[in-house]
C-alpha positions in Angstrom: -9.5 -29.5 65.3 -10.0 -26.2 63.5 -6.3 -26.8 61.5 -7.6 -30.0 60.3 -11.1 -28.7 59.3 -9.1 -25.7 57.6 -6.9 -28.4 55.9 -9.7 -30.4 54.8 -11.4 -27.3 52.9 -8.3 -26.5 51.1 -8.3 -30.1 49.8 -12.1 -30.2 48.8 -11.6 -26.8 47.0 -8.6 -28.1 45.5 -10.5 -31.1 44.1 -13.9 -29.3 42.6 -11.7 -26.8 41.0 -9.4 -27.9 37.7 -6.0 -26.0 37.7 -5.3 -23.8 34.7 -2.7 -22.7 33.4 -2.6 -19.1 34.2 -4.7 -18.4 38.1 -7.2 -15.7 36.3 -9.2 -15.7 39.7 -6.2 -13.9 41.8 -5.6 -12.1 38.6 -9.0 -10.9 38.7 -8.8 -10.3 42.6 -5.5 -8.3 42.1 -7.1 -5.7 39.4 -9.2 -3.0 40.1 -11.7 -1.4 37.8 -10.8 1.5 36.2 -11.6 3.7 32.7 -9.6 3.0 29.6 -11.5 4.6 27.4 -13.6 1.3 27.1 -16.3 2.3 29.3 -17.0 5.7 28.3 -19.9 7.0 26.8 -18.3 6.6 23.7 -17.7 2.9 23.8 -21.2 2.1 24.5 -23.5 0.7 22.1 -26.4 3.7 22.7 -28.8 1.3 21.5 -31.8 3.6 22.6 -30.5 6.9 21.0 -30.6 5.3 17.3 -33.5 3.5 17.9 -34.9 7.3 18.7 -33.2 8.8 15.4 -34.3 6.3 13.2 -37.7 5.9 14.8 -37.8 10.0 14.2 -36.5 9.6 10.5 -39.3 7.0 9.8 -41.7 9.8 11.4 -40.5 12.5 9.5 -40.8 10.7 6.2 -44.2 9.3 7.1 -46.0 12.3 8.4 -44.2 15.4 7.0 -42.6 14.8 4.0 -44.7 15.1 0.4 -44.0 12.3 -1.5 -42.8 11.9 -4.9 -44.3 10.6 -7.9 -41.1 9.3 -9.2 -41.2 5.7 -8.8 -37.8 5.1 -9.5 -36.6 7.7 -7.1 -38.8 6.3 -4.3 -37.4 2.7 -4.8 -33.9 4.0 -5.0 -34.7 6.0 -1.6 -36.8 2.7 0.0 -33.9 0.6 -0.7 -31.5 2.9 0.7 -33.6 3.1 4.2 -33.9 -0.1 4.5 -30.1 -0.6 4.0 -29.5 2.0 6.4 -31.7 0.5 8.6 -29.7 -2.6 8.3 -26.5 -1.0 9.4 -27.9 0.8 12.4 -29.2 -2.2 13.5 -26.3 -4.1 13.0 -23.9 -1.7 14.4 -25.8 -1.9 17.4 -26.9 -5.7 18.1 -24.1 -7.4 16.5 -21.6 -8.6 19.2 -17.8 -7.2 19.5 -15.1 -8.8 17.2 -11.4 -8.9 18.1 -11.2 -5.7 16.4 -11.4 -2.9 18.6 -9.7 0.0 18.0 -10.1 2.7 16.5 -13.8 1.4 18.2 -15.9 -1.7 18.1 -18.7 -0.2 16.4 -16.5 0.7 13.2 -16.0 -3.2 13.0 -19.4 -4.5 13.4 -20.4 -1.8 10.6 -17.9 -3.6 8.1 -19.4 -6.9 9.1 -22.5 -5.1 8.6 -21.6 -4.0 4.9 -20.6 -7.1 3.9 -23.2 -8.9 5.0 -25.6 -6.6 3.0 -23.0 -6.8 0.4 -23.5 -10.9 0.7 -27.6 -10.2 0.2 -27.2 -7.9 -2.4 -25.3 -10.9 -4.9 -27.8 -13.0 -4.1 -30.5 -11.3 -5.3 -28.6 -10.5 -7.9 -27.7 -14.2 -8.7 -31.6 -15.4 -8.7 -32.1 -12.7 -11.6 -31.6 -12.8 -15.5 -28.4 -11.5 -17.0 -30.8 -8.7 -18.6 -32.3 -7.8 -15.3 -29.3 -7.7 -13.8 -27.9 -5.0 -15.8 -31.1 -3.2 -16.1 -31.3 -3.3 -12.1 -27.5 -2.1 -12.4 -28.8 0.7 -14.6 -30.9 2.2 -11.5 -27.5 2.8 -10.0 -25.8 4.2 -12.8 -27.5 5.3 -16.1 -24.1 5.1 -18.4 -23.9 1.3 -17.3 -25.7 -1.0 -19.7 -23.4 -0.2 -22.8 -21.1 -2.5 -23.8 -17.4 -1.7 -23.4 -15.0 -1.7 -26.5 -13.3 -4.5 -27.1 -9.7 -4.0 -27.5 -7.1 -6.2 -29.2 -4.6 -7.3 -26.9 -2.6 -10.0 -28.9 -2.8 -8.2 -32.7 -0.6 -6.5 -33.3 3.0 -7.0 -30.5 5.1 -4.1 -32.0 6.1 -1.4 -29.9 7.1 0.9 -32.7 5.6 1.5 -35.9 7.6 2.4 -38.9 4.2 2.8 -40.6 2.7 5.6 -38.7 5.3 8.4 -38.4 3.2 10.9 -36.8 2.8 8.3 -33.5 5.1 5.6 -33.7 4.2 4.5 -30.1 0.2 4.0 -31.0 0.5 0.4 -30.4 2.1 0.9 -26.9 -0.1 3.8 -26.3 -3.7 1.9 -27.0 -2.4 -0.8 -25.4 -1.5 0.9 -22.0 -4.4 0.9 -20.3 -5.5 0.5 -16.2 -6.0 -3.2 -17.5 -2.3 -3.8 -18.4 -1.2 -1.6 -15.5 -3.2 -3.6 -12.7 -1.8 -6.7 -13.9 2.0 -6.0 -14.3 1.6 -4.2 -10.7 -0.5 -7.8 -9.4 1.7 -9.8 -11.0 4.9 -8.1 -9.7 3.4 -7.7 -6.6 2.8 -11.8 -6.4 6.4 -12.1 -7.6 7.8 -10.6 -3.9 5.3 -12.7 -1.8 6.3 -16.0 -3.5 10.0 -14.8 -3.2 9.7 -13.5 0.1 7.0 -16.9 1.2 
């Protein structure tokens, strides 16, 4: 009676579970726990540590610091902190991707950036073309000019007869990181058609 009761559980386990095509429970049974690297302190997310840094930052700033009167240097600095405040969190809260060396938390930071990156357009996209540049110009003061315009297509001679001194002026002012980032793109997309 017990072989037949033993051979009747076998067949009602057999028919609740689906067979797959690798048996990841005796792989599981078979492995034993140990330390790759992947449970280290290291590897951990340390959620509570940079919620204690940032909360002391916000502190610091709040209670001991004298503020400026600069309003331009204060939004500059507000928008940075609340960027940075974006990444931390991120870093943190945002689950692993298949990324994971050199670590995991180096990949949700990109994913981070990017999608800040992603925000940042958009508010861009919602402004004027004027406001744009002008909101540009709070990065960068020298941005906001606009760049000479060079003629590409007027004059095609390599040499010039006419100019003695620099017969090559035509190459020369034409030879810029423009010209060189497109032969190199194009010749570049040359080998992966070839090579596709």
């Amino acid at each position: 009676m017990s072989s037949s009761s033993n051979e009747r559980s076998k067949t009602n386990e057999t028919s609740t579970t689906t067979p797959t095509a690798y048996d990841w429970e005796s792989d599981k049974r078979r492995s034993k726990p140990f330390d790759d690297g992947t449970m280290s302190f290291f590897w951990r997310a340390h959620t509570i540590t940079c919620l204690v840094i940032a909360m002391s930052y916000l502190f610091y700033v709040a209670i001991l610091e004298q503020p400026s009167e600069d309003s331009s240097y204060n939004t500059k600095r507000g928008l940075l902190a609340c960027a940075g405040f974006f990444l931390v969190f991120g870093m943190t809260q945002t689950p692993d991707g298949v990324f994971v060396r050199p670590h995991p938390a180096l990949w949700r930071l990109v994913l981070c950036f990017s999608v800040l990156y992603e925000i940042i357009l958009i508010y861009i996209l919602f402004q004027t073309v004027d406001d744009a540049r002008q909101l540009l110009q709070n990065i960068d003061p020298t941005l906001g000019v606009p760049l000479p315009d060079k003629d590409y297509g007027g004059s095609c001679r390599i040499y010039d007869w006419e100019h003695p001194e620099d017969p090559f002026h035509y190459f020369k002012d034409k030879m810029d990181f423009f010209f060189l980032s497109h032969f190199f793109g194009w010749w570049l997309k040359t080998l992966i058609v070839r090579d596709y």
